[in-house]
N, C-alpha and C positions, 0 to 999 in steps of 0.2 A: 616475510615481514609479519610479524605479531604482536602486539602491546594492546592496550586498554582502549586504543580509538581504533585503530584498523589490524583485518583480522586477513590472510590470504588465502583465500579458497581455492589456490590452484589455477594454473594456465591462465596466469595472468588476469585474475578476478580477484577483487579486494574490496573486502565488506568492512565501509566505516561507519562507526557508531554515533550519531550527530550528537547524544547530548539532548537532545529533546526533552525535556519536561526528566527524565532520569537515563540511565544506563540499560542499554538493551533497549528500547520501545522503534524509535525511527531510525533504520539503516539508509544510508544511500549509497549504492554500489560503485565502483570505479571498476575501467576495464581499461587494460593496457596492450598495444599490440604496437612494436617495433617502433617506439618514442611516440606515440601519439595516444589519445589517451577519450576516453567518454564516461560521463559521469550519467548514472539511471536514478533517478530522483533524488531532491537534492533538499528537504526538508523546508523548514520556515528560515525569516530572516536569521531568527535567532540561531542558527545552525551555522551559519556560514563562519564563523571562527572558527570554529573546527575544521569544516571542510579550506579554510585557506590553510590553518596549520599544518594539516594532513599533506598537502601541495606544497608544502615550506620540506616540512619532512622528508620526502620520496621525491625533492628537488624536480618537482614538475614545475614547466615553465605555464602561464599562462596563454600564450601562443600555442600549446602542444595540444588543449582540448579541441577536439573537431566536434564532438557531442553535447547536449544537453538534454538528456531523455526523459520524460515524465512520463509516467505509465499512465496516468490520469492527474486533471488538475485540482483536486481536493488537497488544502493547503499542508497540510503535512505532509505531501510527496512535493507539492512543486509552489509554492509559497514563496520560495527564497531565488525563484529561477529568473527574474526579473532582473533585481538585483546582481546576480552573480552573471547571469549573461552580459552585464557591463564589464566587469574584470575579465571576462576572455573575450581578446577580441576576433579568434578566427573561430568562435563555434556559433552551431546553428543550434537551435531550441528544433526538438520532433516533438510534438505531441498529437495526438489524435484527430482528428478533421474535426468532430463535435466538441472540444476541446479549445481547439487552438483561436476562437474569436476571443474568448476568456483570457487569454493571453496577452492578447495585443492589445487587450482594454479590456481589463480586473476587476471593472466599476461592479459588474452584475456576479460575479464569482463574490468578493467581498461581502456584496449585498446578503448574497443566497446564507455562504459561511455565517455573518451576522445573524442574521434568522435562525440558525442554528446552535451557533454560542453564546450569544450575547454578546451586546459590545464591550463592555466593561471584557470580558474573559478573550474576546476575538481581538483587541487590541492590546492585550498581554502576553495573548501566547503568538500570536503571528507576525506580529508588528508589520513594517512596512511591505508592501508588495507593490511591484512596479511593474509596468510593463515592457514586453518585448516586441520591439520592431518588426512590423509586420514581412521588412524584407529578411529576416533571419530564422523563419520560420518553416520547418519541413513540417508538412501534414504526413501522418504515417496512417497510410491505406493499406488495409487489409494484403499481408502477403506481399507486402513491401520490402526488399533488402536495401541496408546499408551497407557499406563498406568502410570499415576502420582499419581503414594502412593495408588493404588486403585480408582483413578479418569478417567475415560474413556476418551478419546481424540481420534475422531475420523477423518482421513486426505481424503482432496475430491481433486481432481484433477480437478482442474477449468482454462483452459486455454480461451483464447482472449482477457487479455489484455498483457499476456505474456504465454508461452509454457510452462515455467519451475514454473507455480503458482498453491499453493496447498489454502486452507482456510481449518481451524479446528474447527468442531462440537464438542461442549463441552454441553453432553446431563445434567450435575447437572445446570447447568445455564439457560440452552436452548439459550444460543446464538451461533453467529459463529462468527470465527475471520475470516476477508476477505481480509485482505490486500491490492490491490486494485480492486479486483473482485469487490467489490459492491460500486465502486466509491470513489467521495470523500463530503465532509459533513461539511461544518465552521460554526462552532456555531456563526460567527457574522452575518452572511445571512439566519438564523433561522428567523421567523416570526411569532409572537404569537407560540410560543413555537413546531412551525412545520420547520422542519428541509429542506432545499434547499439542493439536492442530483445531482451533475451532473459527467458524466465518467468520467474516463482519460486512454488516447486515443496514450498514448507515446511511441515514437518509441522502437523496431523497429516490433513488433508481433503483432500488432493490429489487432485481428480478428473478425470482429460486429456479424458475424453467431455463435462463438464459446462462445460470451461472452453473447450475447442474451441466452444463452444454456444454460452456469453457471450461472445465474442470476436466471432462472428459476428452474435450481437441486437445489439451495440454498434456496433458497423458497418454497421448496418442503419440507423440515425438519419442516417447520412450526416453523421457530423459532421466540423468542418473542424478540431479539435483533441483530444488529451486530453490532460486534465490527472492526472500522475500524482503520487501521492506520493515514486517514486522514479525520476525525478526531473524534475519543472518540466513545463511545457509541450510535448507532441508533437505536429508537422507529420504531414501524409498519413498519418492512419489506414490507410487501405489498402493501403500497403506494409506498414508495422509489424504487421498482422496478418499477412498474407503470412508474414513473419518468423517470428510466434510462433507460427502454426500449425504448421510446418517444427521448429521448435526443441523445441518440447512433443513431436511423435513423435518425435524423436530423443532427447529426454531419456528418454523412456518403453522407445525400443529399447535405449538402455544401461543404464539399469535391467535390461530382460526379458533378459539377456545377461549377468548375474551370478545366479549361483545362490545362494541364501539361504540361511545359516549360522544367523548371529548378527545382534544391529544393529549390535555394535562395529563388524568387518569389513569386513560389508556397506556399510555408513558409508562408511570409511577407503576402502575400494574405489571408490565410488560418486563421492566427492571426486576420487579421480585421475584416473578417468576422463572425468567432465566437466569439469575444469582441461583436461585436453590437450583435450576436443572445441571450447571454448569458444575455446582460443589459437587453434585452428586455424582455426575461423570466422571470428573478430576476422581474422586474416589473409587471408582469402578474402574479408573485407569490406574491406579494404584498411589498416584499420589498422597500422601502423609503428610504436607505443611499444613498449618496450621491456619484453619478460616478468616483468621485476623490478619494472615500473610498474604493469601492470597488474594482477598480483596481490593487491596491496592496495586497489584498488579495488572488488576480485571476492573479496577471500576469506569476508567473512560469508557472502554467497548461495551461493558453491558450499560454504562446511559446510551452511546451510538446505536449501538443493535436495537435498544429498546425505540428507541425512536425513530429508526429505518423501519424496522420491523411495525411501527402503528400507520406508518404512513401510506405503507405496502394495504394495511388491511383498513384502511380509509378508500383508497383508490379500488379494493377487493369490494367493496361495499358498494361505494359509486357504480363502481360498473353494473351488479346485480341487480339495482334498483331502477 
């Protein structure tokens, strides 16, 4: 199955396109084995038309999901998981152990989000978020297996680009779901069919030692795909780490090369200068769109990057002093 919202990856993996804010940005993956069925991050409220159509479409029963997987709770992966944990009623919500109080009471997740987008934009784009039943909750510990109908799902504990982030080895596939551990990926800055892979860097856990770490356990599985949230399906892991090895100390050197004021500043500073590091790579990777194209493609993650990235060298400063 292929059309404009869900994409099949093979072995019963299906990357659908939620809609978020445009086409291509937030995926939430569906995995199907022997009529039962698990969805790996599942976007903002605003998403779920889609994911019920999608379930309309491929005539999935609500009863048939046993999963509700959030790779971490930052609300564009698991925003809507409240709410949609109401409409199935035999699944369980897995999130993270450092995660999953967030869960069950939003109050300080919302809060945090708030401080980070503002309300006016945090009640546009997220809208409602609810919580989930504390009895419906799997904590996925390090090294954790599920079982989907007899399909193995195995959960890794991958923290730096957040504490509370798991990604799931799914050995009948050989991929992994990564959430934002292995970056992010837009099909329109692919070039000749090779894929432009750079971090994200958003506040407030940015950890470059811990995430250089998960990048490398993940690629230790030898897997022949990940599947990201942002966005679809990635070829040869082992370039794309490559990449974002390279990319993450680079992000980190233009951080340590501003001196820290304020966050406005520091911000504002931090945006322009990984805008121009960023064009300039995209061009050393050979990409040709055009700067006025590609901005709007990149401009959420470079304001997020810029402002994980000041918060990382606020805390870098704290500590030395």
């Amino acid at each position: 199955m292929s059309n404009e919202l869900v994409t099949e990856q093979g072995v019963d993996v299906f990357t659908i396109d939620t809609g978020y804010q445009r086409r291509g940005l937030v995926a939430s993956h569906l995995i199907h084995h022997k009529g039962r069925y698990a969805f790996i991050d599942v976007g903002t409220s605003s998403c779920l038309h889609t994911i019920r159509l999608v379930m309309s479409i491929m005539k999935i029963k609500p009863d048939q999901v046993d999963y509700v997987m959030v790779t971490h709770v930052h609300l564009d992966h698991a925003g809507a998981a409240g709410t949609l944990m109401q409409e199935l009623p035999k699944a369980q919500l897995v999130v993270h152990p450092h995660g999953a109080r967030h869960m069950i009471d939003p109050a300080k997740l919302i809060d945090g989000a708030t401080a980070v987008y503002g309300e006016e934009r945090m009640n546009n784009t997220f809208g409602e978020i609810l919580p989930v039943a504390a009895d419906r909750v799997i904590e996925a510990t390090d090294e954790m297996t599920l079982n989907l109908n007899g399909r193995e799902l195995l959960f890794l504990d991958t923290p730096g680009h957040a504490r509370h982030h798991y990604c799931v080895y799914d050995e009948l596939s050989q991929g992994i779901f990564t959430g934002d551990t292995f970056g992010l990926s837009y099909s329109p800055l692919a070039v000749n069919g090779r894929s432009f892979v750079f971090p994200t860097t958003t506040p407030v856990q940015f950890d470059p030692e811990a995430l250089h770490a998960s990048i490398d356990r993940l690629v230790s599985f030898k897997p022949e795909k990940m599947f990201l949230t942002h966005f679809g399906c990635l070829p040869d892991p082992e370039q794309a780490a490559s990449q974002l090895h390279q990319y993450i100390d680079n992000f980190v050197s233009i951080a340590s090369s501003i001196e820290y004021t304020d966050a406005g500043s520091c911000t504002a500073e931090l945006h322009k200068a990984l805008q121009t590091y960023l064009i300039v790579t995209l061009r050393d990777f050979g990409c040709q769109m055009p700067e006025q194209d590609i901005l709007p493609i990149m401009s959420m993650d470079l304001d997020l990057n810029a402002q994980g990235l000041c918060c990382w060298l606020q805390k870098q400063n704290q500590s030395a002093s």
